[in-house]
N, C-alpha and C positions, 0 to 999 in steps of 0.2 A: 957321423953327420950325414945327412939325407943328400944325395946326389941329383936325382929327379927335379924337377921344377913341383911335381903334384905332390912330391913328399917333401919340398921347402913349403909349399903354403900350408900342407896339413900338420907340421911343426908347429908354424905360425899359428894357425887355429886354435892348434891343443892347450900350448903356453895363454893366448887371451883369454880360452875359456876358464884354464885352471886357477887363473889370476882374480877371475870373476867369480868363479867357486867360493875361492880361498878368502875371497871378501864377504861372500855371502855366510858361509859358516863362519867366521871368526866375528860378525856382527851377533850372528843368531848366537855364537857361545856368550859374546858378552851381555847380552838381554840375558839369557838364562840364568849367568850367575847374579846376575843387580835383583833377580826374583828372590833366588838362594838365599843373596847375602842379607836382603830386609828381614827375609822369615828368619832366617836363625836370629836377628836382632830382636824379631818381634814387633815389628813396627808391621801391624798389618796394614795399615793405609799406604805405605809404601810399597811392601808386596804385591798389592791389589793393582795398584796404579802402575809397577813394573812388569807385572805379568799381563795385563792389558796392551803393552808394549809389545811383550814378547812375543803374544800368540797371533798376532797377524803376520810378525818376522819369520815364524816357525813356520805358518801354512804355505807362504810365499816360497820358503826357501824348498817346500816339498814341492811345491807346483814349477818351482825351475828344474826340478832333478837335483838338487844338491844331494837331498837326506831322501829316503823311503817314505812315503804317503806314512805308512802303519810306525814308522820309527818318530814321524811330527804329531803323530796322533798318538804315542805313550809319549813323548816330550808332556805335552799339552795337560793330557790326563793327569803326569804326576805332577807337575809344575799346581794344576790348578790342587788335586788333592791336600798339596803343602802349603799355598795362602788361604787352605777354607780351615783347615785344623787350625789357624791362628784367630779366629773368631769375628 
């Protein structure tokens, strides 16, 4: 446990931010799978309109620093490659 005062608040810091992390990725995982799980259904209207969802959640969550700029940008690419193969 942190003794300091400047390493109590930087505790403090770490836990809000991780908390805010851990919400921003676990939103972005679950857009990604509602993408997944239409195409493997085959419902491409669903697909299309769940990965419309996604890829704003995706870019957002790179431009907080959750994920890597290039790691939202292959999310994106394969996500969209798998609602275009369904026609």
């Amino acid at each position: 446990m942190a003794n300091h005062k400047s390493a109590l608040k930087r505790n403090k810091q770490n836990e809000k931010r991780a908390a805010r992390n851990r919400h921003i990725r676990s939103t972005m995982r679950t857009l990604v799978k509602q993408v997944r799980e239409a195409a493997t259904a085959g419902d491409a209207a669903a697909a299309k309109a769940a990965l419309e969802r996604a890829v704003p959640y995706i870019d957002k969550s790179a431009s907080k620093g959750v994920i890597h700029k290039a790691t939202a940008s292959r999310k994106i690419a394969r996500l969209a490659k798998l609602v275009n193969t369904l026609g």
